[in-house]
C-alpha positions as CSV (number, residue, x, y, z in Angstrom):
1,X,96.6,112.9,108.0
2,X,97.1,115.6,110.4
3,X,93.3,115.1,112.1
4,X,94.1,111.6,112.9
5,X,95.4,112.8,116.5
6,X,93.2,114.9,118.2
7,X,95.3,117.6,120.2
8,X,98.7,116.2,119.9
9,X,100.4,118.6,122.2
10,X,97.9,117.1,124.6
11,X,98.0,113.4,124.1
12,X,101.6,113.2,123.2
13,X,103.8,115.6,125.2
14,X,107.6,115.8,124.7
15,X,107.2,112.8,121.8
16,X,109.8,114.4,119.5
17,X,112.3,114.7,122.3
18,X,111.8,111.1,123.7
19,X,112.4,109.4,120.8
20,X,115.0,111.1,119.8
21,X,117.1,110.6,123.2
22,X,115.8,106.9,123.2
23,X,117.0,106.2,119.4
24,X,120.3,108.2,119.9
25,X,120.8,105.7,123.0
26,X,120.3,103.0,121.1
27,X,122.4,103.7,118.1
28,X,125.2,104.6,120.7
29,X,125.2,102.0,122.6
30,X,125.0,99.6,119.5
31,X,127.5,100.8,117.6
32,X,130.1,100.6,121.0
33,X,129.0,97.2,121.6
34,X,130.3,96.5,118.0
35,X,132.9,98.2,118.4
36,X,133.8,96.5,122.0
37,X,132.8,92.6,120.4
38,X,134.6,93.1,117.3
39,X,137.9,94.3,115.9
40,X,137.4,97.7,114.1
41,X,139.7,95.8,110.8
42,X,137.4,92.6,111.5
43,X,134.0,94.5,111.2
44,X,132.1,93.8,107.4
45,X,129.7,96.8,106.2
46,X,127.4,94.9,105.4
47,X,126.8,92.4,108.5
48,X,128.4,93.9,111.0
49,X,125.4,93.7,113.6
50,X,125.2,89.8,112.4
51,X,128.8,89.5,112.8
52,X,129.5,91.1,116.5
53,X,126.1,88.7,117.6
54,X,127.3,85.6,116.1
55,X,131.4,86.9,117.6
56,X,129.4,87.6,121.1
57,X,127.2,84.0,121.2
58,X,130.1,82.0,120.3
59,X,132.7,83.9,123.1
60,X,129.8,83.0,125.6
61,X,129.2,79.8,124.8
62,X,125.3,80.4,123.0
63,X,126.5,80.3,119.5
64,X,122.2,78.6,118.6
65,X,121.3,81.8,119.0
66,X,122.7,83.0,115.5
67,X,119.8,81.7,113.7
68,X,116.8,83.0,116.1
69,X,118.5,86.0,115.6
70,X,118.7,86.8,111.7
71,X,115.1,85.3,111.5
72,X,114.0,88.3,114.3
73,X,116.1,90.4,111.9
74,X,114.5,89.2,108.8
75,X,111.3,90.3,109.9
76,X,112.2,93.2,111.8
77,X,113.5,94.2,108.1
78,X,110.2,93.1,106.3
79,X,108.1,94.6,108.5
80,X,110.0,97.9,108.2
81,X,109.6,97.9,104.3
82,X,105.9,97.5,104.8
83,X,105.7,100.4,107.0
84,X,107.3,102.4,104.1
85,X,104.5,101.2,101.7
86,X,101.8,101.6,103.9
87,X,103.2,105.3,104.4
88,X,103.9,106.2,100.7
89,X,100.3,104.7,100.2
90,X,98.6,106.7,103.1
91,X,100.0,109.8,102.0
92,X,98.8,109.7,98.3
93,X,95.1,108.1,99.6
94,X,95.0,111.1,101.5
95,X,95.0,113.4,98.4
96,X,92.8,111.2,96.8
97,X,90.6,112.2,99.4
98,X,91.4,115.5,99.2
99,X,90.4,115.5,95.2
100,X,94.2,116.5,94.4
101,X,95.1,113.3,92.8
102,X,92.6,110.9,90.7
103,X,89.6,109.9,92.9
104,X,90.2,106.3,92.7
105,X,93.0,106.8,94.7
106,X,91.1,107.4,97.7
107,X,88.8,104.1,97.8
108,X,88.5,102.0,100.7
109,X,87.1,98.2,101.2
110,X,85.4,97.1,104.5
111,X,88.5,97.3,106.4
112,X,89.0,101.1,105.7
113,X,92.2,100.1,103.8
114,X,93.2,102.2,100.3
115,X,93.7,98.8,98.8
116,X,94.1,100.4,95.2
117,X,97.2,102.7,96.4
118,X,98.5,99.3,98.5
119,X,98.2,97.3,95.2
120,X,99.9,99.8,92.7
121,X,102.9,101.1,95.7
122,X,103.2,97.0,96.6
123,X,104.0,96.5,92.7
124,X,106.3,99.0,92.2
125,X,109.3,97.6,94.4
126,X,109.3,94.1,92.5
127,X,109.8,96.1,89.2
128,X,111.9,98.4,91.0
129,X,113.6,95.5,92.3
130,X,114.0,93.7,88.7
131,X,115.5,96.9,87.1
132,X,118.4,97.0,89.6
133,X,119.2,93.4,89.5
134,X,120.2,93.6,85.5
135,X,123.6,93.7,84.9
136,X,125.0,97.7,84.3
137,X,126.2,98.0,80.6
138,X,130.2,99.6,81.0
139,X,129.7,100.5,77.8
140,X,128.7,103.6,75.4
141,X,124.8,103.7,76.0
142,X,124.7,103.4,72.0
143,X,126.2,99.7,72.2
144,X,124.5,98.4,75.2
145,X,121.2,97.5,72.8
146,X,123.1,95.9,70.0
């Protein structure tokens, strides 16, 4: 992975830096903007971004913009899980490559994709998914198969 960029220094100066002062900005500025829409004892855990939109459109008269919005966060969301796959699957095609995993792993189709490490990560997180969805047994580990 590391000869994708051809002198990095070079082509992307000061990268590391920039993004982190641009994402520190905007995790700053979003979390006082929550802070400033909403009451601290009226902010959820779980949708407080939705909730200090929605709070936000409604005090300025826009509340249609509610749904626009969780659809652009929907697939802001998907598109960030894919990212991981692709990642998780780039990383292990590369030592397929490399001959330090099973050679199989480092196929590619016409597109230059590593569709075999795409199709085995992409089924992982349904099972994953599955097995974290069933109800938690309270119970001595010895009872929970009776």
């Amino acid at each position: 992975m590391s000869d994708e960029i051809q002198e990095p220094l070079r082509v992307h100066p000061g990268a590391v830096p920039w993004g982190a002062l641009i994402s520190g900005m905007l995790y700053i500025s979003t979390t006082l903007i929550l802070l400033v829409s909403v009451a601290r004892e009226n902010i959820n855990v779980l949708a407080g971004m939705i909730q200090a939109i929605g709070h936000l459109a409604q005090t300025l008269g826009v509340g249609w913009i509610g749904p626009p919005f969780g659809l652009l966060l929907s697939l802001a969301i998907a598109g960030s899980a894919s990212a991981w796959i692709a990642g998780c699957a780039q990383i292990s095609f590369v030592a397929g490559l490399d001959f330090r995993l099973p050679r199989w792993w480092g196929r590619v189709i016409r597109f230059i994709t590593p569709h075999t490490l795409l199709l085995a990560f992409s089924s992982c997180f349904p099972a994953l998914w599955c097995s974290l969805s069933v109800p938690v047994c309270r119970r001595p580990f010895s009872d929970c198969f009776r």
